[in-house]
mmJSON file of the N, C-alpha and C atoms, coordinates in Angstrom:
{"data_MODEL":{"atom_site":{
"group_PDB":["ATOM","ATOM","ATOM","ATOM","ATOM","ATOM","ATOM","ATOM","ATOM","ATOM","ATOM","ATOM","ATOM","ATOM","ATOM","ATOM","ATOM","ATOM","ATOM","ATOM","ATOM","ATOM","ATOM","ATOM","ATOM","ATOM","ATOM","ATOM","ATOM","ATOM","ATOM","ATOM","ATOM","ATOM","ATOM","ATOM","ATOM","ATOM","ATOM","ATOM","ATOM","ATOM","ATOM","ATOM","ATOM","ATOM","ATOM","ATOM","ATOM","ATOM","ATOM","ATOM","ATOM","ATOM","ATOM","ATOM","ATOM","ATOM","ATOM","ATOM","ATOM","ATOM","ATOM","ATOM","ATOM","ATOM","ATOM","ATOM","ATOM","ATOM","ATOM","ATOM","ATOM","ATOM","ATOM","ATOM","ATOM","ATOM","ATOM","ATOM","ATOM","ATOM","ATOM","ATOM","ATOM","ATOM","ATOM","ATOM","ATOM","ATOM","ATOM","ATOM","ATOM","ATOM","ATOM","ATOM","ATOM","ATOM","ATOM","ATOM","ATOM","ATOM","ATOM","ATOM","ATOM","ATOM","ATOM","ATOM","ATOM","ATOM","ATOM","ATOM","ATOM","ATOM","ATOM","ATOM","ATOM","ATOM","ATOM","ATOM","ATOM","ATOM","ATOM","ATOM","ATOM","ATOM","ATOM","ATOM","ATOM","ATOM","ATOM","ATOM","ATOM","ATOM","ATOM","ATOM","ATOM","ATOM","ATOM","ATOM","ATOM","ATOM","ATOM","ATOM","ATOM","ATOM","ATOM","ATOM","ATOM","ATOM","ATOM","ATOM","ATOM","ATOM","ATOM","ATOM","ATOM","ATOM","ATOM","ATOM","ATOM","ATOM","ATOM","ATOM","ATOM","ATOM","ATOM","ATOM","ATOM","ATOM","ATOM","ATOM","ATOM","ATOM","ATOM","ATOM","ATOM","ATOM","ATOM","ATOM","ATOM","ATOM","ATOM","ATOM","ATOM","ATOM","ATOM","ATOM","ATOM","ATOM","ATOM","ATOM","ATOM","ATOM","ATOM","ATOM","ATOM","ATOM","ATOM","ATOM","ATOM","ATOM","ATOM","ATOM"],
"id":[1,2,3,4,5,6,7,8,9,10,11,12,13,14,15,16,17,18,19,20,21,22,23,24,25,26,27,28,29,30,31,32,33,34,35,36,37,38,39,40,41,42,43,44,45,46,47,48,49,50,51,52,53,54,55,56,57,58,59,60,61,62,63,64,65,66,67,68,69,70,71,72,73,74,75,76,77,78,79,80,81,82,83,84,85,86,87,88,89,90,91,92,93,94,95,96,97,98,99,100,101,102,103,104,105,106,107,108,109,110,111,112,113,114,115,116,117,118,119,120,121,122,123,124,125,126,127,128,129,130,131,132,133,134,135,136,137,138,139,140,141,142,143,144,145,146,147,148,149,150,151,152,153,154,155,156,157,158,159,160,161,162,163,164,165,166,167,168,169,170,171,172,173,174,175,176,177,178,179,180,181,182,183,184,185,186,187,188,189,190,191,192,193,194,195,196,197,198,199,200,201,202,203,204],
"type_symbol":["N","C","C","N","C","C","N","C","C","N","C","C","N","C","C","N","C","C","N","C","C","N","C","C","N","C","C","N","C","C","N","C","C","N","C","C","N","C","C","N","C","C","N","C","C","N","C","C","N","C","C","N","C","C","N","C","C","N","C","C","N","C","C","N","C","C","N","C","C","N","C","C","N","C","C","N","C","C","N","C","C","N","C","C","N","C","C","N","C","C","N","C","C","N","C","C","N","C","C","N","C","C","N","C","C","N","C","C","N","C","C","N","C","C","N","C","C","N","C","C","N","C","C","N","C","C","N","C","C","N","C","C","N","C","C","N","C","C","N","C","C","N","C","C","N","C","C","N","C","C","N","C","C","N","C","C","N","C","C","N","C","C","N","C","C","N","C","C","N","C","C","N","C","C","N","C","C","N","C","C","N","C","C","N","C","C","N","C","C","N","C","C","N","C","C","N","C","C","N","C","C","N","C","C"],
"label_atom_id":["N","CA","C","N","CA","C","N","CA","C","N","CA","C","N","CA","C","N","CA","C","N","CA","C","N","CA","C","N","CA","C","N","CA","C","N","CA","C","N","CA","C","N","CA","C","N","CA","C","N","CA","C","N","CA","C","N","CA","C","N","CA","C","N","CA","C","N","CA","C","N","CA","C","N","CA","C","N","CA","C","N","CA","C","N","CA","C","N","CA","C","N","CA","C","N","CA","C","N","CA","C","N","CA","C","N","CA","C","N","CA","C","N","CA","C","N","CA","C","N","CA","C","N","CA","C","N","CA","C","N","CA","C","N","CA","C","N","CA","C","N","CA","C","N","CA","C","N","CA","C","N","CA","C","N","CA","C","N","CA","C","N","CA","C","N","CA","C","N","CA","C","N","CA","C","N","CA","C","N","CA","C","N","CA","C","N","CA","C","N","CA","C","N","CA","C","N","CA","C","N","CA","C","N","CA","C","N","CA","C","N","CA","C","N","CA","C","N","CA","C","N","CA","C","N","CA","C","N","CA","C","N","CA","C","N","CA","C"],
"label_alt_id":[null,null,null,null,null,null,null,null,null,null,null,null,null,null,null,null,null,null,null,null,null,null,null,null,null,null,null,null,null,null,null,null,null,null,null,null,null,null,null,null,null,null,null,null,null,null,null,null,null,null,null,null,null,null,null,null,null,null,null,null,null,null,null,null,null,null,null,null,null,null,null,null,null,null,null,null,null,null,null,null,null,null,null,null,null,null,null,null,null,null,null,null,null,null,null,null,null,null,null,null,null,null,null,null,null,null,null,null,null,null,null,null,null,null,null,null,null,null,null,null,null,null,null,null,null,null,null,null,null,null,null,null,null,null,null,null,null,null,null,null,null,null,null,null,null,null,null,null,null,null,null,null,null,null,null,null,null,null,null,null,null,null,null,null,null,null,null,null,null,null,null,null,null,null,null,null,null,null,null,null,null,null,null,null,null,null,null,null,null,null,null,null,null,null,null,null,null,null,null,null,null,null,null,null],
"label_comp_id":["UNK","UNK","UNK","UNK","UNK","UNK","UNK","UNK","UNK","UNK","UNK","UNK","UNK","UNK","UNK","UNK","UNK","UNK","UNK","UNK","UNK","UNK","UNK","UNK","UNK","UNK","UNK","UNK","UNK","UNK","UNK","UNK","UNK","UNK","UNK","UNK","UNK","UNK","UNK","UNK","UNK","UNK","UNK","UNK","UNK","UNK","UNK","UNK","UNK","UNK","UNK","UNK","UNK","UNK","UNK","UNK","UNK","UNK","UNK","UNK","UNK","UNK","UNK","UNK","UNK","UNK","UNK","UNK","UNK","UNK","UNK","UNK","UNK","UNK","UNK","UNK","UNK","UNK","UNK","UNK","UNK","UNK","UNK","UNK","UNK","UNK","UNK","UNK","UNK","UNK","UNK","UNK","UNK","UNK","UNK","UNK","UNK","UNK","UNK","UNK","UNK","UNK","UNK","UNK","UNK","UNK","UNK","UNK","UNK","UNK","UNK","UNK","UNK","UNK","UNK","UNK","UNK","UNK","UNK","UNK","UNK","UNK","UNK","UNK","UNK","UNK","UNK","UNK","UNK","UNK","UNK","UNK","UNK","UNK","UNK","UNK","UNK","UNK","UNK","UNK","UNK","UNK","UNK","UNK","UNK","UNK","UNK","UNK","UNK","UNK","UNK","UNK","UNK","UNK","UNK","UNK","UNK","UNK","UNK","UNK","UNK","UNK","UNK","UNK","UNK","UNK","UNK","UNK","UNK","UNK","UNK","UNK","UNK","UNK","UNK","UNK","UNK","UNK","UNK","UNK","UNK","UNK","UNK","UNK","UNK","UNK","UNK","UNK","UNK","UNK","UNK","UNK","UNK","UNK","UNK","UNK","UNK","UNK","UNK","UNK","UNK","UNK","UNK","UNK"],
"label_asym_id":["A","A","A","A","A","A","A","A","A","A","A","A","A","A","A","A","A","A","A","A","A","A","A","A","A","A","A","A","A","A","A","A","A","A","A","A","A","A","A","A","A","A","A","A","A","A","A","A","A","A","A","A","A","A","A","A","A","A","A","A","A","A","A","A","A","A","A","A","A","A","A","A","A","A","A","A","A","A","A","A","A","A","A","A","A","A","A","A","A","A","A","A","A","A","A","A","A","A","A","A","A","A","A","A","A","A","A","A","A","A","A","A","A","A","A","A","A","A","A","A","A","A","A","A","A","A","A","A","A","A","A","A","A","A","A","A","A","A","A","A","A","A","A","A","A","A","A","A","A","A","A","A","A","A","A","A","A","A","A","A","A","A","A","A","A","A","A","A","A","A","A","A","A","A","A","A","A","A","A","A","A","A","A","A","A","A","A","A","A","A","A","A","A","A","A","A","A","A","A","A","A","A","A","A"],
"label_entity_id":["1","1","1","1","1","1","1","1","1","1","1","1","1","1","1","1","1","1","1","1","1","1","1","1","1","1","1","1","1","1","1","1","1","1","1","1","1","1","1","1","1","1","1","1","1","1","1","1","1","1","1","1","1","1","1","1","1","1","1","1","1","1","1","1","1","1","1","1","1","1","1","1","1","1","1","1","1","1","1","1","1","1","1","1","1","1","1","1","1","1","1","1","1","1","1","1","1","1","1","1","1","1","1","1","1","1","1","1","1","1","1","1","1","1","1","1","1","1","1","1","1","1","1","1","1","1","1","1","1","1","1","1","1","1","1","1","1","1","1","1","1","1","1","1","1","1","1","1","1","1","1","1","1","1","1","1","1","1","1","1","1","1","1","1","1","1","1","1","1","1","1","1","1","1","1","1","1","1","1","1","1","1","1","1","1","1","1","1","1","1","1","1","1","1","1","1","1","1","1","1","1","1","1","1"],
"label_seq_id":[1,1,1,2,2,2,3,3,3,4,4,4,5,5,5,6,6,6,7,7,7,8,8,8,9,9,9,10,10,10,11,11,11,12,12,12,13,13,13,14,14,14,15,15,15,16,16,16,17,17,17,18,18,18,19,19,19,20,20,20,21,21,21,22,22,22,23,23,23,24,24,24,25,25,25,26,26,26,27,27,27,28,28,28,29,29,29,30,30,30,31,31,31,32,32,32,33,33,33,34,34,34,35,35,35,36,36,36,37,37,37,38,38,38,39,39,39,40,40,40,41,41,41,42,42,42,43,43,43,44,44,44,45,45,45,46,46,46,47,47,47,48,48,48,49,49,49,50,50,50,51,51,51,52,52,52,53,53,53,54,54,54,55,55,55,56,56,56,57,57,57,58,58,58,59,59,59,60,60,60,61,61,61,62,62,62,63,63,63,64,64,64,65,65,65,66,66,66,67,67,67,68,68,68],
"pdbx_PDB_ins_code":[null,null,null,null,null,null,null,null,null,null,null,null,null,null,null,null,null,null,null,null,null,null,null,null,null,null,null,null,null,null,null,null,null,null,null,null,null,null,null,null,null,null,null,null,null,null,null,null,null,null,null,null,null,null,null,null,null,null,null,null,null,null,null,null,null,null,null,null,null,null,null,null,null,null,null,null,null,null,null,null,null,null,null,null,null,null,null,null,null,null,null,null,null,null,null,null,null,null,null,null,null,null,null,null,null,null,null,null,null,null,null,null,null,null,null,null,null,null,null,null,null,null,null,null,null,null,null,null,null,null,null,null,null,null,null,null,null,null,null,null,null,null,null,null,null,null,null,null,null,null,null,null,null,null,null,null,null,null,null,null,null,null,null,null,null,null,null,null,null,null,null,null,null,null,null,null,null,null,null,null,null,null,null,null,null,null,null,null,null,null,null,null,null,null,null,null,null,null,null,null,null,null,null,null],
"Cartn_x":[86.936,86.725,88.076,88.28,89.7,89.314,90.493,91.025,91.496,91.291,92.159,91.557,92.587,92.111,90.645,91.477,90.22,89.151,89.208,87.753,86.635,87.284,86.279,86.065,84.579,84.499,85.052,85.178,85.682,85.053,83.871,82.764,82.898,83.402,84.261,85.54,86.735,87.677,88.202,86.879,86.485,86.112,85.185,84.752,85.854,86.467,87.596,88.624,89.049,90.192,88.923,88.108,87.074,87.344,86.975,86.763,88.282,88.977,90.517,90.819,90.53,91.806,90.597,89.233,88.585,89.077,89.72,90.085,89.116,88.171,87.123,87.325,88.938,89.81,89.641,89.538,89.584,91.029,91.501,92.78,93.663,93.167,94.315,95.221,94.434,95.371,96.476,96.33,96.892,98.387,99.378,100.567,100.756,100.046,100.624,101.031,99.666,100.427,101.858,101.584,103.252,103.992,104.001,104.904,105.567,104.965,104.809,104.789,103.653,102.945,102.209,101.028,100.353,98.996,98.087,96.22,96.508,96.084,96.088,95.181,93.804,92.952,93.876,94.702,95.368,96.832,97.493,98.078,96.957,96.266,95.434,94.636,94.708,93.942,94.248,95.533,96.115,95.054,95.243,94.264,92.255,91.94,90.731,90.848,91.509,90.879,91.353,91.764,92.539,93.877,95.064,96.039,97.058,97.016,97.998,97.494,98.121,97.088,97.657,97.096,97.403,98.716,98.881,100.578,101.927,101.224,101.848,102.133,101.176,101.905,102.046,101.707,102.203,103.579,104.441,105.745,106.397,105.856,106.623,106.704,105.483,105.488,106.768,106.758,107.573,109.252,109.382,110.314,111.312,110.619,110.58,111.414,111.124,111.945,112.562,113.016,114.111,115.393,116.036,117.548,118.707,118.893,120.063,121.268],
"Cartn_y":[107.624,108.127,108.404,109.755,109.724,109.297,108.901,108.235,109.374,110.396,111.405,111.952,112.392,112.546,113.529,114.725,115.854,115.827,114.341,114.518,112.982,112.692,111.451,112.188,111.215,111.55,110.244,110.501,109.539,108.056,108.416,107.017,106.443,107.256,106.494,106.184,106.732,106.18,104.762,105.08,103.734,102.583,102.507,101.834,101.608,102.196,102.2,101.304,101.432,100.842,98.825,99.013,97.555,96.658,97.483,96.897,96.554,96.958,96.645,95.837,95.837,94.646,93.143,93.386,92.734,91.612,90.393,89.564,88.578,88.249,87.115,85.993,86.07,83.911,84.713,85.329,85.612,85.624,86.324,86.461,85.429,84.301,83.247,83.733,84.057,83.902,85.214,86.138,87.012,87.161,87.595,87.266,88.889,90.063,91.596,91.179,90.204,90.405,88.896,88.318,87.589,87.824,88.971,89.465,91.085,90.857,91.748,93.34,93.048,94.393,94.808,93.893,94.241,94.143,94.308,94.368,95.451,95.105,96.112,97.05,96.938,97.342,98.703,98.093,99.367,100.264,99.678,100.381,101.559,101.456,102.347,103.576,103.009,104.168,105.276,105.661,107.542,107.93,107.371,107.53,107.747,106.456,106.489,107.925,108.228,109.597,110.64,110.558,111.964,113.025,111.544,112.338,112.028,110.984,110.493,109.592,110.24,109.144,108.7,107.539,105.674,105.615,106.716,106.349,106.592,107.97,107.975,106.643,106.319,105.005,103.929,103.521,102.29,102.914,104.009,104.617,103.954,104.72,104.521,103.192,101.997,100.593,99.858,100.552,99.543,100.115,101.183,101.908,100.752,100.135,99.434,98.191,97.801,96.675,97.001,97.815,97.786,98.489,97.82,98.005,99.012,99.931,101.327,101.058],
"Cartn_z":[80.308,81.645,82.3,82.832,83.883,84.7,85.381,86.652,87.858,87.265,88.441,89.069,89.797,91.237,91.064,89.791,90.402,89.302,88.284,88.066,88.567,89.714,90.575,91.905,92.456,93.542,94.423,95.697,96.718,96.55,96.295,95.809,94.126,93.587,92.449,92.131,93.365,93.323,94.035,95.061,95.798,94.828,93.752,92.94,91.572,91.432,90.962,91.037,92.57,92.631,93.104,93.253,93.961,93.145,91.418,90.173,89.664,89.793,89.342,89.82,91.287,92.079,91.921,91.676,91.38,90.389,90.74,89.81,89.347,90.703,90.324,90.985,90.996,91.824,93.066,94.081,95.277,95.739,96.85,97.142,97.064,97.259,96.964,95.626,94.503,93.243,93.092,94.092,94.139,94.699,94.252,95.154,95.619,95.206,96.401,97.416,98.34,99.953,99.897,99.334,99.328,99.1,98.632,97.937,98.838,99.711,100.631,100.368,99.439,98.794,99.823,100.758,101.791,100.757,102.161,101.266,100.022,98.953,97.562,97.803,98.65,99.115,99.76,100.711,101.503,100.871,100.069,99.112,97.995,97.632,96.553,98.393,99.525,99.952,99.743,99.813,99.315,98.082,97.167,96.111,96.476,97.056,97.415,98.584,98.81,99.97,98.974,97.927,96.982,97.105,98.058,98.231,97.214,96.162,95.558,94.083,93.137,91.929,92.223,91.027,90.743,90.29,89.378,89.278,90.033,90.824,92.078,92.989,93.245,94.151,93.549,91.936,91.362,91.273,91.427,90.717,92.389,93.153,94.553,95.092,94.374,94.87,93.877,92.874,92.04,92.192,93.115,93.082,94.569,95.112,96.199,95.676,94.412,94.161,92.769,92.627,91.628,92.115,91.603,91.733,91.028,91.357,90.215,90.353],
"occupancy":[1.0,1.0,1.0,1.0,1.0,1.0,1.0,1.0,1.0,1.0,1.0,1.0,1.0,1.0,1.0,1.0,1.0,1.0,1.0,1.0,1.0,1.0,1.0,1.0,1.0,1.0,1.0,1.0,1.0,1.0,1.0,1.0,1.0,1.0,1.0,1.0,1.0,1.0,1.0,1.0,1.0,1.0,1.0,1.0,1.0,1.0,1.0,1.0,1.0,1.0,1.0,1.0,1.0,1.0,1.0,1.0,1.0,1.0,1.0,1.0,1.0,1.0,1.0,1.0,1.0,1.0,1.0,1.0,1.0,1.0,1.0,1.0,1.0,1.0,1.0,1.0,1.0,1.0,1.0,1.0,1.0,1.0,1.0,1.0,1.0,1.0,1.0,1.0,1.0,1.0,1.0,1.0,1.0,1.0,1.0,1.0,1.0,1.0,1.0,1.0,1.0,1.0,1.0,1.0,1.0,1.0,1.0,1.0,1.0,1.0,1.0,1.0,1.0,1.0,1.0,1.0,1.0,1.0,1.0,1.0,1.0,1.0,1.0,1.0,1.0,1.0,1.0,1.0,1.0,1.0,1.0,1.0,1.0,1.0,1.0,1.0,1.0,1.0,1.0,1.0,1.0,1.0,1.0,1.0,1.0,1.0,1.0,1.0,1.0,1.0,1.0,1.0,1.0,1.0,1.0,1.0,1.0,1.0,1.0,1.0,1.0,1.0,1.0,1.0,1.0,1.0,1.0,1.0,1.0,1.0,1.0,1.0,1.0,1.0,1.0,1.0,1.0,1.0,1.0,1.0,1.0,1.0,1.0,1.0,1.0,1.0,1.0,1.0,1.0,1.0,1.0,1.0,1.0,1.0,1.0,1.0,1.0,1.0,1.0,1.0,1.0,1.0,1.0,1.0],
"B_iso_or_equiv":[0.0,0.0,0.0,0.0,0.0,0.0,0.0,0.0,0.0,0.0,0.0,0.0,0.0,0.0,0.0,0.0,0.0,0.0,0.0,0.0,0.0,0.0,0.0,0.0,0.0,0.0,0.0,0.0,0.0,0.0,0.0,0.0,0.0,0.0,0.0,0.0,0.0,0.0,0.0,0.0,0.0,0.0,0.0,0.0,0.0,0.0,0.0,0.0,0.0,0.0,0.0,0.0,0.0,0.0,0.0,0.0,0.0,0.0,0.0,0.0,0.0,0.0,0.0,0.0,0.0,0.0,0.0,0.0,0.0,0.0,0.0,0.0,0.0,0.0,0.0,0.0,0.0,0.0,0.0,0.0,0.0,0.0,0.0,0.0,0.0,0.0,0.0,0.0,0.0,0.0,0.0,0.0,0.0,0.0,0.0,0.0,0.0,0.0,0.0,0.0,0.0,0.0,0.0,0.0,0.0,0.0,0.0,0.0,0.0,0.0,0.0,0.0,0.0,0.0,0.0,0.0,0.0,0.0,0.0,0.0,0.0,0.0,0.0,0.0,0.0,0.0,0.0,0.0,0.0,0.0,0.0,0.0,0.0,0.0,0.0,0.0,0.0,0.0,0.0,0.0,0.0,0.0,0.0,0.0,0.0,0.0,0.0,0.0,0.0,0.0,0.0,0.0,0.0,0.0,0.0,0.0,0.0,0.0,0.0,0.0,0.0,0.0,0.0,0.0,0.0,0.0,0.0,0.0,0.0,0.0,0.0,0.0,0.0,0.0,0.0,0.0,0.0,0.0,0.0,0.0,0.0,0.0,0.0,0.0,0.0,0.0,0.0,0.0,0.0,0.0,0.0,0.0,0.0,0.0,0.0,0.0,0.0,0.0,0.0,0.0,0.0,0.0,0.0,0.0],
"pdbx_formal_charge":[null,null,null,null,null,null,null,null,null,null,null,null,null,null,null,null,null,null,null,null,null,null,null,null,null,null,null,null,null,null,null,null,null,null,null,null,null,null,null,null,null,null,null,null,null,null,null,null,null,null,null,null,null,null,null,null,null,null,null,null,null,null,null,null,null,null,null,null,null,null,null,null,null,null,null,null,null,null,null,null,null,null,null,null,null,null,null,null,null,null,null,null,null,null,null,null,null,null,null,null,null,null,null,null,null,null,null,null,null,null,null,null,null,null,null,null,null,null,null,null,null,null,null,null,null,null,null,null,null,null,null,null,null,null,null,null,null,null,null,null,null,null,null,null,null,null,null,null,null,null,null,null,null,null,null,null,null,null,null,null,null,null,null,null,null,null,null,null,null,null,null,null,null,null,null,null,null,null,null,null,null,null,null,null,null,null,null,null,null,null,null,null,null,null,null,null,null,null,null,null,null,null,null,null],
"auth_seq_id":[1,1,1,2,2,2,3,3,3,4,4,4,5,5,5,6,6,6,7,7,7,8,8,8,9,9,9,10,10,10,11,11,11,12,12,12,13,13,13,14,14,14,15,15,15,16,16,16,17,17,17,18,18,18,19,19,19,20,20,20,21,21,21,22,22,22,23,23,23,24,24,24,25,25,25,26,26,26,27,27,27,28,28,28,29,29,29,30,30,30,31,31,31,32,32,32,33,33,33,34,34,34,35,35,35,36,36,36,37,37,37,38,38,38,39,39,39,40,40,40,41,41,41,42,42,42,43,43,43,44,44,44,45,45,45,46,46,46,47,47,47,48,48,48,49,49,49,50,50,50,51,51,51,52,52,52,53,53,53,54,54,54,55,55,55,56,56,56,57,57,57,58,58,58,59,59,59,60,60,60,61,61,61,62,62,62,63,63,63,64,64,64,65,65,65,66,66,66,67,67,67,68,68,68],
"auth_comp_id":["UNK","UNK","UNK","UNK","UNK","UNK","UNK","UNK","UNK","UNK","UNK","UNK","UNK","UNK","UNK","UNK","UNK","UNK","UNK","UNK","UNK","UNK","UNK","UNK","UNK","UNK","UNK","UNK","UNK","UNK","UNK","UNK","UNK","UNK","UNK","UNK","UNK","UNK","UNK","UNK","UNK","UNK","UNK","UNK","UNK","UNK","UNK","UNK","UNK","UNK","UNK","UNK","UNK","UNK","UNK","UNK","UNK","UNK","UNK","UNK","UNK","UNK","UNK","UNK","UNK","UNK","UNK","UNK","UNK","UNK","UNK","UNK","UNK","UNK","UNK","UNK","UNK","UNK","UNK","UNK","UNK","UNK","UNK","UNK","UNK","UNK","UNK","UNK","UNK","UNK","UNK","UNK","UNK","UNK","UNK","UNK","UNK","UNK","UNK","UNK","UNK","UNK","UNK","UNK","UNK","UNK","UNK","UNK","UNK","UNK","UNK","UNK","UNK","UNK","UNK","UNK","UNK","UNK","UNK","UNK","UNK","UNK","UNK","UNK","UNK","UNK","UNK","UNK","UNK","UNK","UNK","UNK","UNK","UNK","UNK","UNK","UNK","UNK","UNK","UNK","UNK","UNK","UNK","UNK","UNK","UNK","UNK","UNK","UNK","UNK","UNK","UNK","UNK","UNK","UNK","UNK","UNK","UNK","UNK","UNK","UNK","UNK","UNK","UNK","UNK","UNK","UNK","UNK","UNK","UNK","UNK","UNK","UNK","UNK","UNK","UNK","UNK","UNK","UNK","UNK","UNK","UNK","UNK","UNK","UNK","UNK","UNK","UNK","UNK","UNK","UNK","UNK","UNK","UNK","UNK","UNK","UNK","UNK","UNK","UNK","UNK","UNK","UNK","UNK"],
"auth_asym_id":["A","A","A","A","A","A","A","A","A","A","A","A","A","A","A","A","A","A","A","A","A","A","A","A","A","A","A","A","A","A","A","A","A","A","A","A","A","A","A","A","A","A","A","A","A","A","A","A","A","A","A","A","A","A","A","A","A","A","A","A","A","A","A","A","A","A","A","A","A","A","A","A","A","A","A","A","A","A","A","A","A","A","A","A","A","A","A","A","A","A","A","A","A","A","A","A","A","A","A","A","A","A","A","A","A","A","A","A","A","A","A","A","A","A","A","A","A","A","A","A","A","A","A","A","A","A","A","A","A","A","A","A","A","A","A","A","A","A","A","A","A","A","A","A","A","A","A","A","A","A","A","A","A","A","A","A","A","A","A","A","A","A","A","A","A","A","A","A","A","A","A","A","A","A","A","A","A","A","A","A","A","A","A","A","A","A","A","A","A","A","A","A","A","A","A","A","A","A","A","A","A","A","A","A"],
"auth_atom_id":["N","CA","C","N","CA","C","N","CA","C","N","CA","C","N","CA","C","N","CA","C","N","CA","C","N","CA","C","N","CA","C","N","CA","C","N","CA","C","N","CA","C","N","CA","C","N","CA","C","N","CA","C","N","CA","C","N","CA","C","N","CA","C","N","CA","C","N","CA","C","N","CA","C","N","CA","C","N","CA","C","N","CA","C","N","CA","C","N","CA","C","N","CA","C","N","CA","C","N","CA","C","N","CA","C","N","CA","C","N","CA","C","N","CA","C","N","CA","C","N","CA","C","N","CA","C","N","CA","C","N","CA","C","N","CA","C","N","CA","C","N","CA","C","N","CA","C","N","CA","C","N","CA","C","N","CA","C","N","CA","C","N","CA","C","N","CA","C","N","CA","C","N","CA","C","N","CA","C","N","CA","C","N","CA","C","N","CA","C","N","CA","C","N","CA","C","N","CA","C","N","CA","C","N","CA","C","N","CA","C","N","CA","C","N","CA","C","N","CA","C","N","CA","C","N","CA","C","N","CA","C","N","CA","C","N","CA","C"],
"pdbx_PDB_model_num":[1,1,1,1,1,1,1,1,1,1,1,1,1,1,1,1,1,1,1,1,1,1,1,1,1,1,1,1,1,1,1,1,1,1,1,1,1,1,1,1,1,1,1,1,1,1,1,1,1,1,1,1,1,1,1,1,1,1,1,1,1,1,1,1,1,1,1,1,1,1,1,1,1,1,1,1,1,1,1,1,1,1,1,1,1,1,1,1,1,1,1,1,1,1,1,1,1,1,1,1,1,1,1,1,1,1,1,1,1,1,1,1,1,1,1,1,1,1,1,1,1,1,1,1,1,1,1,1,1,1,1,1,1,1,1,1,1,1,1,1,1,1,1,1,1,1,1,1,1,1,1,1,1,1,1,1,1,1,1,1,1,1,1,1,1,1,1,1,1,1,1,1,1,1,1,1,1,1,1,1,1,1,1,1,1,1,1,1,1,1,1,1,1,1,1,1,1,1,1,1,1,1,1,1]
}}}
C-alpha cells in the first residue's frame, strides 16, 4: 500500500498516521513531546491535510537536531 500523498484519501492518511503513532503503552512511553518534538499527532498534520509527505517532515524534524 502507498503512503502518498496522491494515492490516500484525508481519511486514510488520518488512519495512517493513528495506527503508527499507535504504540499501545499510551503517551507516557513516548519521549516526541520530551523531547520537544510536540504532540506527534500535530507534527504528521501537514501530511494528514496533503501538504507534505511523511518524509518530508520526518527530513525537516530530524534536520532540527543534527549538527554539520
Amino acid at each position: 500500500m502507498s503512503l502518498l500523498i496522491q494515492d490516500t484519501t484525508r481519511e486514510e492518511r488520518e488512519q495512517i498516521i493513528r495506527q503508527s503513532l499507535d504504540c499501545g503503552g499510551g503517551c507516557e512511553n513516548c519521549s516526541s513531546c520530551w523531547l520537544g518534538g510536540g504532540s506527534p499527532f500535530d507534527i504528521y498534520q501537514d501530511y494528514i491535510d496533503g501538504k507534505k509527505e511523511i518524509a518530508e517532515i520526518n527530513a525537516q524534524y530530524r534536520a532540527r537536531f543534527v549538527r554539520g
